[in-house]
Predicted model as a PDB file, atoms N, CA, C, CB and O in Angstrom, pLDDT in the B-factor column:
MODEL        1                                                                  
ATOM      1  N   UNK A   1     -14.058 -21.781  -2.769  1.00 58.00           N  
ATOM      2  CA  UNK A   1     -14.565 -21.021  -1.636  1.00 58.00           C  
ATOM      3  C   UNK A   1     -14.128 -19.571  -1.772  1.00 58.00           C  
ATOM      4  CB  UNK A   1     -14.072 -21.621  -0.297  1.00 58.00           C  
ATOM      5  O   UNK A   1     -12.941 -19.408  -2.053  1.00 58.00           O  
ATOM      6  N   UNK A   2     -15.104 -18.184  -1.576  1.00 57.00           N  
ATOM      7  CA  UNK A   2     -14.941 -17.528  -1.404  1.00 57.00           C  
ATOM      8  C   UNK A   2     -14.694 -16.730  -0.082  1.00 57.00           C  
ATOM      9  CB  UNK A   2     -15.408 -17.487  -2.003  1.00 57.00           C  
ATOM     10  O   UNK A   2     -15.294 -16.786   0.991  1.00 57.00           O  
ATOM     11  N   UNK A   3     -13.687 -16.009  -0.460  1.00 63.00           N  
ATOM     12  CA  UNK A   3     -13.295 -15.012   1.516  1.00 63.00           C  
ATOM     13  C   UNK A   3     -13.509 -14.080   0.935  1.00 63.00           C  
ATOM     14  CB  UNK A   3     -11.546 -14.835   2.616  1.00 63.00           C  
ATOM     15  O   UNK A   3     -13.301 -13.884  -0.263  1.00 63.00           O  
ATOM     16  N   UNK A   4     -14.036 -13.255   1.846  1.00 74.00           N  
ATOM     17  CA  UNK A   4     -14.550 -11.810   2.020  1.00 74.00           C  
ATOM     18  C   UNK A   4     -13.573 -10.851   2.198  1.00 74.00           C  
ATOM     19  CB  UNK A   4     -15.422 -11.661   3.133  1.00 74.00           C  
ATOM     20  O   UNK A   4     -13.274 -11.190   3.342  1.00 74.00           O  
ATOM     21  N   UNK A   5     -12.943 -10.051   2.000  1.00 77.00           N  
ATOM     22  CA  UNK A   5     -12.148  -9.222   2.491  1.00 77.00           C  
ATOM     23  C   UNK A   5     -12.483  -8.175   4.271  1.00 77.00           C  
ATOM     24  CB  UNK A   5     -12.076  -8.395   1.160  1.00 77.00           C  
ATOM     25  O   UNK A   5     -13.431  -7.401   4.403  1.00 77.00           O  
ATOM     26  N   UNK A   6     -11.590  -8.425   5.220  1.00 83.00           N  
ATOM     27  CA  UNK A   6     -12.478  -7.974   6.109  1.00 83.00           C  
ATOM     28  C   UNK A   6     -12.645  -6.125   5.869  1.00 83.00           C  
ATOM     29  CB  UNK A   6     -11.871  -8.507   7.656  1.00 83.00           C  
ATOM     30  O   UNK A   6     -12.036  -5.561   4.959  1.00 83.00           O  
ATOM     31  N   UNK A   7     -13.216  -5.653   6.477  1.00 86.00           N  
ATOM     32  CA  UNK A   7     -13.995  -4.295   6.420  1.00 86.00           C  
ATOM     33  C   UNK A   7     -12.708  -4.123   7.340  1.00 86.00           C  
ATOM     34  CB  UNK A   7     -15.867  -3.992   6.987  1.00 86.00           C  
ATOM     35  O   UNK A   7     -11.988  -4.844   8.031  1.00 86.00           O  
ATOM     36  N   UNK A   8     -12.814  -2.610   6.936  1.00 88.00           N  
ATOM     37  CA  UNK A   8     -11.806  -1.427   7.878  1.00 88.00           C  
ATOM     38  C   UNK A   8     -11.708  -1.662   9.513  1.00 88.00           C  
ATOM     39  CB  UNK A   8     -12.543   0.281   7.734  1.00 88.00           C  
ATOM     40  O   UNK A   8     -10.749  -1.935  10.234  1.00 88.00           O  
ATOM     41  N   UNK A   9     -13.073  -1.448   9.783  1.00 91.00           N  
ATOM     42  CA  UNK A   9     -13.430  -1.267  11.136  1.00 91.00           C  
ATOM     43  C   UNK A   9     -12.748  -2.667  12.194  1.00 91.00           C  
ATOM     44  CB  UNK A   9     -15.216  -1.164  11.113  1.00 91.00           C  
ATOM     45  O   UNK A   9     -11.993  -2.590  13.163  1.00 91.00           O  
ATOM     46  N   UNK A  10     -13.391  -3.928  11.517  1.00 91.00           N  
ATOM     47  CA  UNK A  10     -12.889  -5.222  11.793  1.00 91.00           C  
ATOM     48  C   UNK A  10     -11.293  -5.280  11.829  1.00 91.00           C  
ATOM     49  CB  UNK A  10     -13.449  -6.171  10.746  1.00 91.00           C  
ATOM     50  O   UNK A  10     -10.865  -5.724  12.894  1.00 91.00           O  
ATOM     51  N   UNK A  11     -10.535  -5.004  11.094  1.00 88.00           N  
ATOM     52  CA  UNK A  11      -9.031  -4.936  10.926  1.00 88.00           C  
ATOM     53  C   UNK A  11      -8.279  -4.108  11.449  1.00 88.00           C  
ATOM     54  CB  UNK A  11      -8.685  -4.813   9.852  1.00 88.00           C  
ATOM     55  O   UNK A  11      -7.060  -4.228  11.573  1.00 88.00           O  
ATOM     56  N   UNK A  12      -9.293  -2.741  11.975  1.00 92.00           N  
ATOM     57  CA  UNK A  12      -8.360  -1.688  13.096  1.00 92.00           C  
ATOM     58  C   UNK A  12      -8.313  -2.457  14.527  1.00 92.00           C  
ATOM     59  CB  UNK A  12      -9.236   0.072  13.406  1.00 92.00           C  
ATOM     60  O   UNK A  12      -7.474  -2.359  15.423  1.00 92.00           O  
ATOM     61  N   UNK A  13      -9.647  -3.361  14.442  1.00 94.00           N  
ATOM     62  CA  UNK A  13     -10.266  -4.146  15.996  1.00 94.00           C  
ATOM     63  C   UNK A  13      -8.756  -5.067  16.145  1.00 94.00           C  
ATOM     64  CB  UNK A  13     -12.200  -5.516  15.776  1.00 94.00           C  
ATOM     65  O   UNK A  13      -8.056  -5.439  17.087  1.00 94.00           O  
ATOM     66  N   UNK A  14      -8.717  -5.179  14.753  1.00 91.00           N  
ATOM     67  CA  UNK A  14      -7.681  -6.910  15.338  1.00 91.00           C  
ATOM     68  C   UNK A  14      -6.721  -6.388  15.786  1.00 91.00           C  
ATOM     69  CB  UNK A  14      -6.982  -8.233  14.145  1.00 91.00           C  
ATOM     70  O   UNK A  14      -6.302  -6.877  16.835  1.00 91.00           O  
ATOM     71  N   UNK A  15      -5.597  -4.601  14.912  1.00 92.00           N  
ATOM     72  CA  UNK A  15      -4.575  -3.827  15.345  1.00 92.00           C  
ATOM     73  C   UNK A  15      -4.652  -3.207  16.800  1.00 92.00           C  
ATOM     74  CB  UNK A  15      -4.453  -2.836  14.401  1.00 92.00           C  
ATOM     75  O   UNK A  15      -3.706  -2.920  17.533  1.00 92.00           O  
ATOM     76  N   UNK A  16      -5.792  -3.093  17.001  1.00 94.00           N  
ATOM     77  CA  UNK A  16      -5.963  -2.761  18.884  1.00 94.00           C  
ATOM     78  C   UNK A  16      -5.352  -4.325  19.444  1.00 94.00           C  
ATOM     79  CB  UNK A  16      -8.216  -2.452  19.613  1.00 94.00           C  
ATOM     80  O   UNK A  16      -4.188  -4.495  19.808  1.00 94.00           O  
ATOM     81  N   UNK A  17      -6.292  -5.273  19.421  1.00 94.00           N  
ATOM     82  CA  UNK A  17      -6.142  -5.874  20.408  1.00 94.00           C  
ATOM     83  C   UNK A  17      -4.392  -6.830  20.185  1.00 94.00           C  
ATOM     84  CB  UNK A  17      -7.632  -6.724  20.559  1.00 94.00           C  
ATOM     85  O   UNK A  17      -3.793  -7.462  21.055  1.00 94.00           O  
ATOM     86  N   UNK A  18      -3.968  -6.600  18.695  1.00 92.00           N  
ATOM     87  CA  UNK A  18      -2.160  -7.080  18.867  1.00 92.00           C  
ATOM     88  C   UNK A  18      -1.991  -6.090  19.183  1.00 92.00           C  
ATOM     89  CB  UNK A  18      -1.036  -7.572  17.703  1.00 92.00           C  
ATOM     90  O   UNK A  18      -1.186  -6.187  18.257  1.00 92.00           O  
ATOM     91  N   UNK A  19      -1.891  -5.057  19.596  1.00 91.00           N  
ATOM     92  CA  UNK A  19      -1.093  -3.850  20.175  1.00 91.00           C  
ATOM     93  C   UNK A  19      -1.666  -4.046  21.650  1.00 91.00           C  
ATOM     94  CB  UNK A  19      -1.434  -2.179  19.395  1.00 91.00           C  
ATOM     95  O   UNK A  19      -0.735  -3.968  22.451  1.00 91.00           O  
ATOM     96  N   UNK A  20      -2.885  -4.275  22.270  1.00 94.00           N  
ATOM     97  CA  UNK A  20      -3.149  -4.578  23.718  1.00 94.00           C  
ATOM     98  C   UNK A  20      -2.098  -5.770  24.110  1.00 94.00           C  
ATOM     99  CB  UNK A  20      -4.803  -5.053  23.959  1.00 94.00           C  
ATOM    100  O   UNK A  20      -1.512  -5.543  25.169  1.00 94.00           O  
ATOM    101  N   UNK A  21      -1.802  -6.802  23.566  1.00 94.00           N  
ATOM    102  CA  UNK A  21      -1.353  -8.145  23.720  1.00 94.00           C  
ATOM    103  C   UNK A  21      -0.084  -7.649  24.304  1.00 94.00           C  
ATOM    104  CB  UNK A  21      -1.281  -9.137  22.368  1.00 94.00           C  
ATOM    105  O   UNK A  21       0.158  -8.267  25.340  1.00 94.00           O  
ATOM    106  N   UNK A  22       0.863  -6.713  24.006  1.00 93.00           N  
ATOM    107  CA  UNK A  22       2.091  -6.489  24.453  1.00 93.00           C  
ATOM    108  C   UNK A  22       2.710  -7.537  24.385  1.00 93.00           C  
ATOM    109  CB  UNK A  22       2.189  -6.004  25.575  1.00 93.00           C  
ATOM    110  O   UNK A  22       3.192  -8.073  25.383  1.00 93.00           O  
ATOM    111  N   UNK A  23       2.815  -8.066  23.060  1.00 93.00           N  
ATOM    112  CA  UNK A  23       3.759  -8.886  22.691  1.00 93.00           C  
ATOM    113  C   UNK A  23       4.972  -8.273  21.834  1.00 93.00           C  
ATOM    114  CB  UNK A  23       3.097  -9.895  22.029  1.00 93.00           C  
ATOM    115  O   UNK A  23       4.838  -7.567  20.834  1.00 93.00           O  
ATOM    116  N   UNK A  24       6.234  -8.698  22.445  1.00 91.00           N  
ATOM    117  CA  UNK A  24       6.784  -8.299  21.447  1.00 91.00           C  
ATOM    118  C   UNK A  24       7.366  -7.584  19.855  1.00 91.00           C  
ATOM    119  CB  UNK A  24       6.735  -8.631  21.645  1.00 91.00           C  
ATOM    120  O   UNK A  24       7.832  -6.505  19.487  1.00 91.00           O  
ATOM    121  N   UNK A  25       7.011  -8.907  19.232  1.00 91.00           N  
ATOM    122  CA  UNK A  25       6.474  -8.829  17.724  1.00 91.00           C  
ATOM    123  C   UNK A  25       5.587  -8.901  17.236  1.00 91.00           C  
ATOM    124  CB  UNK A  25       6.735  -9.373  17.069  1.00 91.00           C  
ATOM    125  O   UNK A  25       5.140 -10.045  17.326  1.00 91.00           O  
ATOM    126  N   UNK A  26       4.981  -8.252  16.692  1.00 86.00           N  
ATOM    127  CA  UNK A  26       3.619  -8.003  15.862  1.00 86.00           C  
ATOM    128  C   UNK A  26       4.282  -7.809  14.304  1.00 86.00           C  
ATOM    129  CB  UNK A  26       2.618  -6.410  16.483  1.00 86.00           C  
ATOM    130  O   UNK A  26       4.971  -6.967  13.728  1.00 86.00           O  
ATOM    131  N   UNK A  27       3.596  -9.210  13.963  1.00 84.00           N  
ATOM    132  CA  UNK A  27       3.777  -9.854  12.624  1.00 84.00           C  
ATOM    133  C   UNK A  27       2.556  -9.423  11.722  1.00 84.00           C  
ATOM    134  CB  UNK A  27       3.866 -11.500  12.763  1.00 84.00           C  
ATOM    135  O   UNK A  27       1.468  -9.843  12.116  1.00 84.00           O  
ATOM    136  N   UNK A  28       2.555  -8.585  10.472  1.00 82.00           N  
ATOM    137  CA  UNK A  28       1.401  -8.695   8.981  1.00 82.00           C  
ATOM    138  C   UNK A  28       2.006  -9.693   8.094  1.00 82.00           C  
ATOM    139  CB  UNK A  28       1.228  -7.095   7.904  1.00 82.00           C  
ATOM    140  O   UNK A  28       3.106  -9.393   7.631  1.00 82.00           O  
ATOM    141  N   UNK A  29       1.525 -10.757   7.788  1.00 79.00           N  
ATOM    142  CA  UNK A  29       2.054 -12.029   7.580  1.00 79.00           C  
ATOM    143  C   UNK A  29       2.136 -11.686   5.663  1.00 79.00           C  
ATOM    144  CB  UNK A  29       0.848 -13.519   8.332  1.00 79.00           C  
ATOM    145  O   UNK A  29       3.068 -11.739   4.861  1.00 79.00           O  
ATOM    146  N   UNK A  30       0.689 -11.343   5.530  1.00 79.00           N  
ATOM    147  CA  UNK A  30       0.036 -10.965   3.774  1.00 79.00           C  
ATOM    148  C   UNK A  30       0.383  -9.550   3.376  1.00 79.00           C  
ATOM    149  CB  UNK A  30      -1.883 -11.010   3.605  1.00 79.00           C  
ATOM    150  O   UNK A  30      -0.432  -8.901   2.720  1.00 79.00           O  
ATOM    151  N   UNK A  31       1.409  -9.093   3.692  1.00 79.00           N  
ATOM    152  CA  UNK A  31       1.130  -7.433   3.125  1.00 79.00           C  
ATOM    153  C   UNK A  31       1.136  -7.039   1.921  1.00 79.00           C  
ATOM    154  CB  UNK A  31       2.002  -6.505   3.524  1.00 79.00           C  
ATOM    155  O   UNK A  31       0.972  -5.848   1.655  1.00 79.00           O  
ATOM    156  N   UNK A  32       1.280  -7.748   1.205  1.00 82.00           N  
ATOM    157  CA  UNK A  32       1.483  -8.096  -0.815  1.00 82.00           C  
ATOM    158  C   UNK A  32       0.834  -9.211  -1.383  1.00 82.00           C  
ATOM    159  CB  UNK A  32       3.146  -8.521  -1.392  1.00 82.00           C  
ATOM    160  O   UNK A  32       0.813  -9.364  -2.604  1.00 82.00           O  
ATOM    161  N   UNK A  33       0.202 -10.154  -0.456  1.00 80.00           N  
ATOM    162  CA  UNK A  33      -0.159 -10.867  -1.190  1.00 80.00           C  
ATOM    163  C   UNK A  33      -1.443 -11.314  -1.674  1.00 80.00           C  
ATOM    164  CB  UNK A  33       0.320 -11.478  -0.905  1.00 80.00           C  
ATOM    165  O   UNK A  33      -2.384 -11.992  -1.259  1.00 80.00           O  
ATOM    166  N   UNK A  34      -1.020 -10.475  -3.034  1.00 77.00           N  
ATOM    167  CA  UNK A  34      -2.525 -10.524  -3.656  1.00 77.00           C  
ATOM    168  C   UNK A  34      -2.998 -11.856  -4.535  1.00 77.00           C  
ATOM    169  CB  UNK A  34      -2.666  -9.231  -4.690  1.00 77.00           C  
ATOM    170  O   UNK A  34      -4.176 -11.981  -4.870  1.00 77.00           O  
ATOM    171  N   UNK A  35      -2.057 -12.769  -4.856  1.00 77.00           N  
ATOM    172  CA  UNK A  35      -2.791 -13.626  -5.296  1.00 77.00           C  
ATOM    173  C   UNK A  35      -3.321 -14.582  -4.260  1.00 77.00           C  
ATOM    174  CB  UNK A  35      -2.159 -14.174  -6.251  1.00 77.00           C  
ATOM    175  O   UNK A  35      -3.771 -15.588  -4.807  1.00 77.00           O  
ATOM    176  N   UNK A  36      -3.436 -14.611  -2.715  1.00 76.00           N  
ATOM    177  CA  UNK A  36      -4.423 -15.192  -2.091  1.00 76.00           C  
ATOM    178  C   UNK A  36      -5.178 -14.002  -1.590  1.00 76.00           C  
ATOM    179  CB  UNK A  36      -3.974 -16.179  -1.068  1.00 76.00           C  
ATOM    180  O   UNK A  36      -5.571 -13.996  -0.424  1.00 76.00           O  
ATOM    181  N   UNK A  37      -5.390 -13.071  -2.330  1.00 74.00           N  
ATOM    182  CA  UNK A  37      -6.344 -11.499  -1.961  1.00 74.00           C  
ATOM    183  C   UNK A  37      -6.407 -11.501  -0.522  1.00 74.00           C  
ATOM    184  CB  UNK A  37      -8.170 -11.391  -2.587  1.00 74.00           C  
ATOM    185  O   UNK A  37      -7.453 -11.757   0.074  1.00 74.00           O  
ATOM    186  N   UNK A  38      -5.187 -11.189   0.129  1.00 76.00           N  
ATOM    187  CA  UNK A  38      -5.148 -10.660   1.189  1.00 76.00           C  
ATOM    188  C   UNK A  38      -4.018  -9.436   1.487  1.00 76.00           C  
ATOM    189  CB  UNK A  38      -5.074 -11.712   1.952  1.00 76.00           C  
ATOM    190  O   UNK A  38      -3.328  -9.350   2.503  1.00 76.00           O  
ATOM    191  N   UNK A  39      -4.010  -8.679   0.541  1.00 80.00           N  
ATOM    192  CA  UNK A  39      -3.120  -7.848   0.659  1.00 80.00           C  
ATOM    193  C   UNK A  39      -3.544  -6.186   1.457  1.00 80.00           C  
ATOM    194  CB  UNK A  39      -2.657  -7.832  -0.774  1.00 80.00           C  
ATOM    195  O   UNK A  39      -4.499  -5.453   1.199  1.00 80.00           O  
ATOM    196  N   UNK A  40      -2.473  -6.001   2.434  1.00 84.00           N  
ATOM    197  CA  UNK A  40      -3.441  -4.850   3.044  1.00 84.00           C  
ATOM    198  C   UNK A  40      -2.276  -3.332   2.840  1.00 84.00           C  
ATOM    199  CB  UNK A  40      -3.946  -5.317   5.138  1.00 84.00           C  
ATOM    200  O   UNK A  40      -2.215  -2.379   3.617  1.00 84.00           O  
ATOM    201  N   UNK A  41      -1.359  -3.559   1.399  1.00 84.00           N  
ATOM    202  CA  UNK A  41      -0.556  -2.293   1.492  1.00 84.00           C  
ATOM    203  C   UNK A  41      -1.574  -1.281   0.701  1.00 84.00           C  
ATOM    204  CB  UNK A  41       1.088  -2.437   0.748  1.00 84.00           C  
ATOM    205  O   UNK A  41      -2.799  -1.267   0.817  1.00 84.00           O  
ATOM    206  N   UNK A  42      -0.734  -0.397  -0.172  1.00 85.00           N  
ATOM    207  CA  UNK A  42      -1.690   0.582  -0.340  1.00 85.00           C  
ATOM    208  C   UNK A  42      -2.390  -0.247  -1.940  1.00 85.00           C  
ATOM    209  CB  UNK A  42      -0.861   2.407  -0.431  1.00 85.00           C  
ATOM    210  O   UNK A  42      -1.870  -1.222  -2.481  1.00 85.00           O  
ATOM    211  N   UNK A  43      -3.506   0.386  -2.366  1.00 84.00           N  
ATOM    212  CA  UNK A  43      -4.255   0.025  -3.495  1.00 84.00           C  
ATOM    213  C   UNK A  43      -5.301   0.958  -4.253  1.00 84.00           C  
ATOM    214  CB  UNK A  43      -4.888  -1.040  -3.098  1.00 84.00           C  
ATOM    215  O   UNK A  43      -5.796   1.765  -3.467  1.00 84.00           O  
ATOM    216  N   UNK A  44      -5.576   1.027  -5.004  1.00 85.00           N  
ATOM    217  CA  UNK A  44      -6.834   2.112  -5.204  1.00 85.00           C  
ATOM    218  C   UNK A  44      -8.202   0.991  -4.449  1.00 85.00           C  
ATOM    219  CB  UNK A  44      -7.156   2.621  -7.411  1.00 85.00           C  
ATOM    220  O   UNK A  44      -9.227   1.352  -3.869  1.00 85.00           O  
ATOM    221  N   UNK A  45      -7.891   0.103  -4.633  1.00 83.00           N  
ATOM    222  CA  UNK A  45      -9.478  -0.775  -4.132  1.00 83.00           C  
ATOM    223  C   UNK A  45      -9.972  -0.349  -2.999  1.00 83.00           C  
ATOM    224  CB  UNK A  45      -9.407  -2.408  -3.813  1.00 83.00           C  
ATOM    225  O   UNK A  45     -11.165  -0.342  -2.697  1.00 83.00           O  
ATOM    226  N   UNK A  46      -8.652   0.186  -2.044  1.00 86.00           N  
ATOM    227  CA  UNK A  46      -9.319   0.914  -0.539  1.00 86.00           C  
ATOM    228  C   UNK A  46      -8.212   2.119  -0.520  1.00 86.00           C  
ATOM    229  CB  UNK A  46      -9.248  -0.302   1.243  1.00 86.00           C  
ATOM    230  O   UNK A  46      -7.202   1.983   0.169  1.00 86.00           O  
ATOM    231  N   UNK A  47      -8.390   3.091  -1.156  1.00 90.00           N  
ATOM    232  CA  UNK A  47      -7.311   4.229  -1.284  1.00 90.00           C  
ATOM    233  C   UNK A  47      -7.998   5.408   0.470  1.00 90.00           C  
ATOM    234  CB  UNK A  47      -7.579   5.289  -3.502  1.00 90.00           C  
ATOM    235  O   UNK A  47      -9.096   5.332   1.022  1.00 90.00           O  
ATOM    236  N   UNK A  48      -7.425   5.848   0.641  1.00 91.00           N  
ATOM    237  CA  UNK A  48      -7.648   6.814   1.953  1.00 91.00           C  
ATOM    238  C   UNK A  48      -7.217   8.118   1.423  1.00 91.00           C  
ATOM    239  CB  UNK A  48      -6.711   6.398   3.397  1.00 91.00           C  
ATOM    240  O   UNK A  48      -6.525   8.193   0.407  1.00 91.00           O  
ATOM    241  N   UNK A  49      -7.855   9.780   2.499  1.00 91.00           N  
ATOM    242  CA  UNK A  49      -7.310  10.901   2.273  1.00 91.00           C  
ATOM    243  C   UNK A  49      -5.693  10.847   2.082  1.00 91.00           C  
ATOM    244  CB  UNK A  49      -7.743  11.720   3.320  1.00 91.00           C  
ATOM    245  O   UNK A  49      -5.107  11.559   1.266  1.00 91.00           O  
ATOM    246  N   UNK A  50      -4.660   9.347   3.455  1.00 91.00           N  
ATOM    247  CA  UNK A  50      -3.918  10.020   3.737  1.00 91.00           C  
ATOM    248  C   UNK A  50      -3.132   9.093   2.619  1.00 91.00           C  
ATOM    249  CB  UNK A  50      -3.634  10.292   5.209  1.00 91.00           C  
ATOM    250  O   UNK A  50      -1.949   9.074   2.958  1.00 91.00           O  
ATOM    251  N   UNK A  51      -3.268   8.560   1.795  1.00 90.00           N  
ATOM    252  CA  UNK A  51      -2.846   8.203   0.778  1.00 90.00           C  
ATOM    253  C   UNK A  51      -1.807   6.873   0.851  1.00 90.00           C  
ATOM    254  CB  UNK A  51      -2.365   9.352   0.272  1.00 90.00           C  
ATOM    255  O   UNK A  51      -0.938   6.661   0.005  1.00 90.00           O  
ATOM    256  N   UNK A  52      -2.067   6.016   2.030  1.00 89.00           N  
ATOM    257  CA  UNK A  52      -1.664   5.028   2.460  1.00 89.00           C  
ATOM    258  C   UNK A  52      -2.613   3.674   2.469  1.00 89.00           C  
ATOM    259  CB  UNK A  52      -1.255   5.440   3.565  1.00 89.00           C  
ATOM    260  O   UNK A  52      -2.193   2.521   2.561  1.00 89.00           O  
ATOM    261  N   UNK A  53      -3.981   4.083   2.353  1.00 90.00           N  
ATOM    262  CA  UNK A  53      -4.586   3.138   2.245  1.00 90.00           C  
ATOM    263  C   UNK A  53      -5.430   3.124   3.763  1.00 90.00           C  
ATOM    264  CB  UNK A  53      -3.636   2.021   1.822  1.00 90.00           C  
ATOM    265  O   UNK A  53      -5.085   3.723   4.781  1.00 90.00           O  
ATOM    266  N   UNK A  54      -6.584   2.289   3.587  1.00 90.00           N  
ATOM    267  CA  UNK A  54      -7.297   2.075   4.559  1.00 90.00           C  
ATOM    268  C   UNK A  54      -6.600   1.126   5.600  1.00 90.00           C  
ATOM    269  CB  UNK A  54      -8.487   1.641   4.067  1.00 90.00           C  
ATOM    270  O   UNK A  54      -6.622   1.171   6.830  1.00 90.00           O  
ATOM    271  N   UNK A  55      -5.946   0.213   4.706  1.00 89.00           N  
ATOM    272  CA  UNK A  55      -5.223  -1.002   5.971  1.00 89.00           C  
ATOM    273  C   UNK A  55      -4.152  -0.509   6.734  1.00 89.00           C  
ATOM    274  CB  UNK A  55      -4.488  -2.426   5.311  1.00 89.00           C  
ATOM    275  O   UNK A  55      -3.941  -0.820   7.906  1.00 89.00           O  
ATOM    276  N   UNK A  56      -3.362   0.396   5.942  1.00 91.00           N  
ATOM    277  CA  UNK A  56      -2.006   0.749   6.409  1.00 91.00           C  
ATOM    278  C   UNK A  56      -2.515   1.890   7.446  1.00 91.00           C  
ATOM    279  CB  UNK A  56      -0.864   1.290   5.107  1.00 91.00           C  
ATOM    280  O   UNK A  56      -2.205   1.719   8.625  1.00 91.00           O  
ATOM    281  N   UNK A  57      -3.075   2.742   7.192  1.00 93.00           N  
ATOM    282  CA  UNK A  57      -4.112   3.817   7.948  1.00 93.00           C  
ATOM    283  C   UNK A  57      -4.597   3.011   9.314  1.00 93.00           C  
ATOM    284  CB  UNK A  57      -5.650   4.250   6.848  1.00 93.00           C  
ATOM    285  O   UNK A  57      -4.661   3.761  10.288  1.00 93.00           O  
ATOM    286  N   UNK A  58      -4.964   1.577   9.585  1.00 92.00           N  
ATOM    287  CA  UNK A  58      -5.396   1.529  10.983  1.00 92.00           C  
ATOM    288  C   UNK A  58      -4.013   0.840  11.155  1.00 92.00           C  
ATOM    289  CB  UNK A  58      -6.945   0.705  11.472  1.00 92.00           C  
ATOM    290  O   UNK A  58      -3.847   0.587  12.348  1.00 92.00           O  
ATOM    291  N   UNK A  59      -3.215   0.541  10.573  1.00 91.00           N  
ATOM    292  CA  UNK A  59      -1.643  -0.134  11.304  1.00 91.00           C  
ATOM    293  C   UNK A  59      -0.689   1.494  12.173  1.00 91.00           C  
ATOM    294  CB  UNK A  59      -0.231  -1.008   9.383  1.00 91.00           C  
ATOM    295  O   UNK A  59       0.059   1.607  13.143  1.00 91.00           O  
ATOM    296  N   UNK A  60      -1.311   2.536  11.085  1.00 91.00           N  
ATOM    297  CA  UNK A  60      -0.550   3.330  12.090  1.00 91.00           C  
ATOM    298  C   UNK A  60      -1.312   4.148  12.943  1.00 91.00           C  
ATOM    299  CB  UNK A  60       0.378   4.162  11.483  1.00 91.00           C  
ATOM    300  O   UNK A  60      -0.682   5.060  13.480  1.00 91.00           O  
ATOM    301  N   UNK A  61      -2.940   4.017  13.297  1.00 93.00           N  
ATOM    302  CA  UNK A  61      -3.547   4.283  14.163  1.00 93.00           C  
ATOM    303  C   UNK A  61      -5.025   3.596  13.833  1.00 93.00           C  
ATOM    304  CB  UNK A  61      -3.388   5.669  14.360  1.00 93.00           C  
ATOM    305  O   UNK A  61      -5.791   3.841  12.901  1.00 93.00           O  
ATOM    306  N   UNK A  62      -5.127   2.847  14.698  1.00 92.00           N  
ATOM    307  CA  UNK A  62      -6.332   1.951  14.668  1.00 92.00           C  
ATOM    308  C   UNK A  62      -7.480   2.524  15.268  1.00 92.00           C  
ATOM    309  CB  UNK A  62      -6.092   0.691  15.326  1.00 92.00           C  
ATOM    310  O   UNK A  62      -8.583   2.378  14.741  1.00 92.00           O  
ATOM    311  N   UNK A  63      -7.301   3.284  16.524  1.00 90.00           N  
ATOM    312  CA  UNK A  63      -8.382   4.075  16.683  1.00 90.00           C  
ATOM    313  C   UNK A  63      -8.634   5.237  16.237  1.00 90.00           C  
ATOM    314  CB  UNK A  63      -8.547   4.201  17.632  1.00 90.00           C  
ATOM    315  O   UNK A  63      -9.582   5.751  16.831  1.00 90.00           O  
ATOM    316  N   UNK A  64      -8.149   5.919  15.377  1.00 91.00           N  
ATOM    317  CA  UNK A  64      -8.248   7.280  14.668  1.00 91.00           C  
ATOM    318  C   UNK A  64      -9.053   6.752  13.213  1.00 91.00           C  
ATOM    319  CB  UNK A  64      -6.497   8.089  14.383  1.00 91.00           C  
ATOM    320  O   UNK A  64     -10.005   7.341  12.700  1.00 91.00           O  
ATOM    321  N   UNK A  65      -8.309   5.294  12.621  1.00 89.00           N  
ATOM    322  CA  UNK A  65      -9.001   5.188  11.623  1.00 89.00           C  
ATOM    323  C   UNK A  65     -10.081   4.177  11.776  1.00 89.00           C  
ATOM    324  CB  UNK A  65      -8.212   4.984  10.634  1.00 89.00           C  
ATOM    325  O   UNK A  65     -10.710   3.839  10.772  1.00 89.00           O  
ATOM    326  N   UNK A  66     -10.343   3.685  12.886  1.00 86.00           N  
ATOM    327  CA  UNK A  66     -11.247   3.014  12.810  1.00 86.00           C  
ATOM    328  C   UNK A  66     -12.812   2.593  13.005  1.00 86.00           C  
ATOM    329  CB  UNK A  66     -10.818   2.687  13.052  1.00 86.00           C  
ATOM    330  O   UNK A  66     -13.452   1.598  13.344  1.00 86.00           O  
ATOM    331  N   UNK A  67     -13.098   4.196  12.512  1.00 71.00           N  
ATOM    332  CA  UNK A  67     -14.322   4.433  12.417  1.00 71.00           C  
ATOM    333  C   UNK A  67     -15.168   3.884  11.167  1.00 71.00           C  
ATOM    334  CB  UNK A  67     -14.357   5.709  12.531  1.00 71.00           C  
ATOM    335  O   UNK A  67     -14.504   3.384  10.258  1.00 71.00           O  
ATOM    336  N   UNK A  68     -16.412   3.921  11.042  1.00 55.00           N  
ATOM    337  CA  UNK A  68     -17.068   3.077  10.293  1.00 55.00           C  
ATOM    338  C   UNK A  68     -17.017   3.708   9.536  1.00 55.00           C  
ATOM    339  CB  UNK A  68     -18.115   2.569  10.493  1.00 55.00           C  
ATOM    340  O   UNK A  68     -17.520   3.413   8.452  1.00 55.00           O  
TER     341      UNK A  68                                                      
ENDMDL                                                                          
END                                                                             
């Protein structure tokens, strides 16, 4: 079975709504792990201006980066 990697936009959505939740801890469970290709640190596969990456880019602002 193949998984899709989710899109930017989708993954800033999910960082809004754990940051709405006001829970405590807010857990990134995969941040390295690329052999089940879910890794969201930095990479050239989704590189950004600010040189952190697209994933890490909506972890430290989800609505700034989470435009289409």
């Amino acid at each position: 079975r193949v998984l899709f990697r989710s899109p930017r936009k989708k993954f800033c959505e999910w960082v809004v709504a754990m940051n709405e939740s006001n829970q405590p801890w807010q857990l990134i469970v995969s941040f390295n792990e690329w052999g089940e290709g879910t890794a969201v640190e930095s990479a050239v596969e989704w590189k950004s201006k600010s040189g952190y990456g697209i994933y890490l880019d909506c972890l430290h602002d989800p609505v700034k980066y989470g435009g289409s």
